[in-house]
N, C-alpha and C positions, 0 to 999 in steps of 0.2 A: 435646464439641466444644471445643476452644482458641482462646481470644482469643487473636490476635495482633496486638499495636500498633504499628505501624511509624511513623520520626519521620525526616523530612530537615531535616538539620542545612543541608545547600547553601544558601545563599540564593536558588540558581537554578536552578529549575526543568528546566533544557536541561542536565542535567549527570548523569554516567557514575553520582553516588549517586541519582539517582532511578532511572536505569535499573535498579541494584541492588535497589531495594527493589522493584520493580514485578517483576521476575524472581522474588523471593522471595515476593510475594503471591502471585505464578501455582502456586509450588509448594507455599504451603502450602492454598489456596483447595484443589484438585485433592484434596486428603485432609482436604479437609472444615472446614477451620479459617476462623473468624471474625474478618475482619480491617479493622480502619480506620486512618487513614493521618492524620498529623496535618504540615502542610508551615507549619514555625516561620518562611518568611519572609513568610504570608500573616496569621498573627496580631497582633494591634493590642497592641502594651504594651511597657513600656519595661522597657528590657534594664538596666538601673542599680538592683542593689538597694542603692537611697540609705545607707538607717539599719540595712543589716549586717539582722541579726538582732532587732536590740533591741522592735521591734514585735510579731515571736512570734508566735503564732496567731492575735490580733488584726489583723492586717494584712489590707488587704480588697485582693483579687487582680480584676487586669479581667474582664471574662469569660471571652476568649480563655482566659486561663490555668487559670481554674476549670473551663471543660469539660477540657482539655490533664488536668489533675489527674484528674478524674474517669475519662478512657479510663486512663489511668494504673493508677487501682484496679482498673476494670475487667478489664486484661491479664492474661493467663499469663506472656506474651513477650512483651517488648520488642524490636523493632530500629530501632537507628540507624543512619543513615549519614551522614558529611561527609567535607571534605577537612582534610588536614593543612595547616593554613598558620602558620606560622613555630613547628612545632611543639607545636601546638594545634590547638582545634575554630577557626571562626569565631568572632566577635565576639557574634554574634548566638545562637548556639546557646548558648554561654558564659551570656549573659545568661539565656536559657531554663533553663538549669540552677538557677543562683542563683535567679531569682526562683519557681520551682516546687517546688524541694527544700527545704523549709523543717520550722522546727520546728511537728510535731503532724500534718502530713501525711510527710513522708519520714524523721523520726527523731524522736525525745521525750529529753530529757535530764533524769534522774534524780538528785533530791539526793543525794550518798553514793555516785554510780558515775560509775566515770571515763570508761566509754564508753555511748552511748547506746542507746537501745532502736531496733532497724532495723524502723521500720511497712514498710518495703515489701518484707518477707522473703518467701519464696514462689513470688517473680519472677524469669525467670528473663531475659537478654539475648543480645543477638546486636551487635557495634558492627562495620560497615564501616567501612573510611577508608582515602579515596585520596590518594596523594600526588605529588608529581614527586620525591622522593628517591629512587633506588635502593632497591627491599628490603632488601638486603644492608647498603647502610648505614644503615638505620632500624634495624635489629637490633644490629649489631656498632658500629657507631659510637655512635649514639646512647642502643644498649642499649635498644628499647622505651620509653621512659620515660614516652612519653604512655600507654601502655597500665599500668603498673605505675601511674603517677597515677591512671586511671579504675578502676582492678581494685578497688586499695586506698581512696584517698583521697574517689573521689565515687560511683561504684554499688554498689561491694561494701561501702561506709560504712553505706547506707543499705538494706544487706539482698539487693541482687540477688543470685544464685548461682546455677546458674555465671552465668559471663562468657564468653564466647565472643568472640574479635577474628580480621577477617580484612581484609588488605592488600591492598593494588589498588596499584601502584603499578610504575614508573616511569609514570605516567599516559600525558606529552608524547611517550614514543617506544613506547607500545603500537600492535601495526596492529588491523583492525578484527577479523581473526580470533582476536586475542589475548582482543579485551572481549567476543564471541561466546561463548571457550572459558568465565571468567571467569561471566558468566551465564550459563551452562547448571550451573554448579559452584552457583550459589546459591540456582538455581531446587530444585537437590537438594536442599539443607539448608533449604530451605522445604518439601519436600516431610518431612523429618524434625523438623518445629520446633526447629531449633538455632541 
């Protein structure tokens, strides 16, 4: 059976990434896979990692974030969803990252190597994100770069592989048969753990 950890990034609830991810529980639950859901704007803990790094495995994390860590290990798959704003995740999912991904639980850094050991190898993801840009110009204008940043710089850093990214997007002039087509597309790829 497959754990699958689904995370919304959205701060709200009433929003087209929870629909996704509930779309994608439905199809992977249907082929049997074990799934929990973790909603980052209902967790108690401050998105500010103050002092960087320098604290290191020592750093005592609130709960919230300690269980968050634990389904984490627990997973096969990851999925995330949020929206693109000003070319980024949220504020808040941002902070969720920093303060979870740390050294001794998401990477270990080794005297004598230049790049670090990825503890969370194994794993593998799935990242939604909706935007009101054009597709077309998130690709060719912007060239991806939010995705090229999370491939290389923050999950594929710290061992996920593959990566999988799928776009929702021009969000504000989709009709409603469009976000129908849209989830029925993701309910698949739940139904295929991708």
């Amino acid at each position: 059976m497959k754990n699958i950890l689904v995370i919304l990034g959205h701060p709200s609830e009433n929003s087209f990434c929870k629909a996704l991810l509930d779309a994608y529980m439905a199809g992977a639950e249907k082929m049997g896979a074990h799934c929990q859901a973790i909603y980052i704007s209902r967790l108690t803990f401050n998105v500010n990692l103050a002092d960087g790094y320098r604290s290191g495995e020592t750093l005592q994390l609130e709960e919230d974030l300690a269980k968050s860590q634990e389904l984490i290990k627990w997973a096969d798959h990851v999925v995330m969803a949020f929206p693109n704003w000003w070319g980024y995740m949220p504020a808040i999912t941002k902070g969720f990252i920093d303060r979870m991904f740390l050294p001794g639980f998401a990477f270990k850094n080794h005297s004598g190597k230049n790049f670090p050991e990825q503890l969370l190898k194994g794993k593998s993801m799935r990242v939604f994100v909706t935007m009101d840009t054009p597709k077309f110009w998130f690709y060719l204008v912007h060239r991806a770069s939010l995705y090229r940043i999370l491939k290389k710089v923050v999950f594929g850093y710290v061992g996920f592989k593959p990566i999988g990214f799928s776009t929702f997007g021009f969000m504000r002039k989709t009709t409603d048969k469009q976000r129908k087509k849209w989830l029925k597309k993701v309910e698949l790829l739940g139904t295929q753990f991708k």
